[in-house]
N, C-alpha and C positions, 0 to 999 in steps of 0.2 A: 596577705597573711590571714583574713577573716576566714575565706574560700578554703586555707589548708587545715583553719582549727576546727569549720563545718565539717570536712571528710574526715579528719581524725576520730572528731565524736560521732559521728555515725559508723565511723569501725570499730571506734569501741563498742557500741551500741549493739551491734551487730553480733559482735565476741560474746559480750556478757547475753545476748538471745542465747545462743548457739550453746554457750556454757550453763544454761538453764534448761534448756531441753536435755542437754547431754546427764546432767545432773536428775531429773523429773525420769527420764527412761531407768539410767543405773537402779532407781530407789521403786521403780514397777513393781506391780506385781505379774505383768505382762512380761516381764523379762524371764522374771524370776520362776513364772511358770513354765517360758519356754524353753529354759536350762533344766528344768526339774523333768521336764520329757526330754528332751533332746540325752539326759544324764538316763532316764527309764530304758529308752530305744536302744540306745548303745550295750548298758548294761545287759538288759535283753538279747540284743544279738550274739556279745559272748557264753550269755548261760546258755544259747540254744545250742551255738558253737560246740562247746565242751559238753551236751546232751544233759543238764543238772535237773535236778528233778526240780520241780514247783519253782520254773523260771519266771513265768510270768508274775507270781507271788514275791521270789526271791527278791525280782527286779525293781521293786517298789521302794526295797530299804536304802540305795544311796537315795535316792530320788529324793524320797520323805524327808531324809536326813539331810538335802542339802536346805531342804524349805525350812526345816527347821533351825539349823547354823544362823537362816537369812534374818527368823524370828529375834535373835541375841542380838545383833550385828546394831542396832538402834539405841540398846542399853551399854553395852561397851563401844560403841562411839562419843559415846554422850562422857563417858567414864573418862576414855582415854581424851579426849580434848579437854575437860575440866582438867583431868590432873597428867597431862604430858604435856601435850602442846603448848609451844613456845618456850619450856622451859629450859 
């Protein structure tokens, strides 16, 4: 019985590593920049696509706008867990 509550806690262990990495990346700003290009590039390729003018300009506004969404996201989390969660 000791041997199966040693492996249980070291897979919990294990869980909650894995869910703190997983947690530490979501909350990057490495992520968060790589979605903010990856969101540029694409955008980009449709403005060139469709021939718009000041594509590479254009292309900056979802980008910027999702870095900024990302900036809020800390104040109404904080918000919605005080006054939603668990109620």
């Amino acid at each position: 019985m000791g041997k199966n509550l040693e492996k249980e806690l070291l897979l919990i262990k294990q869980r909650n590593s894995r869910v703190t990495a997983d947690k530490a990346w979501e909350t990057s700003w490495a992520r968060r920049l790589t979605i903010a290009a990856g969101t540029y590039f694409a955008v980009l390729v449709f403005l060139l696509s469709i021939k718009a003018q000041n594509a590479f300009l254009s292309a900056l506004v979802p980008a910027a706008a999702y870095l900024l969404s990302t900036l809020s996201m800390g104040f109404l989390k904080e918000y919605w867990l005080k006054n939603f969660y668990g109620k």
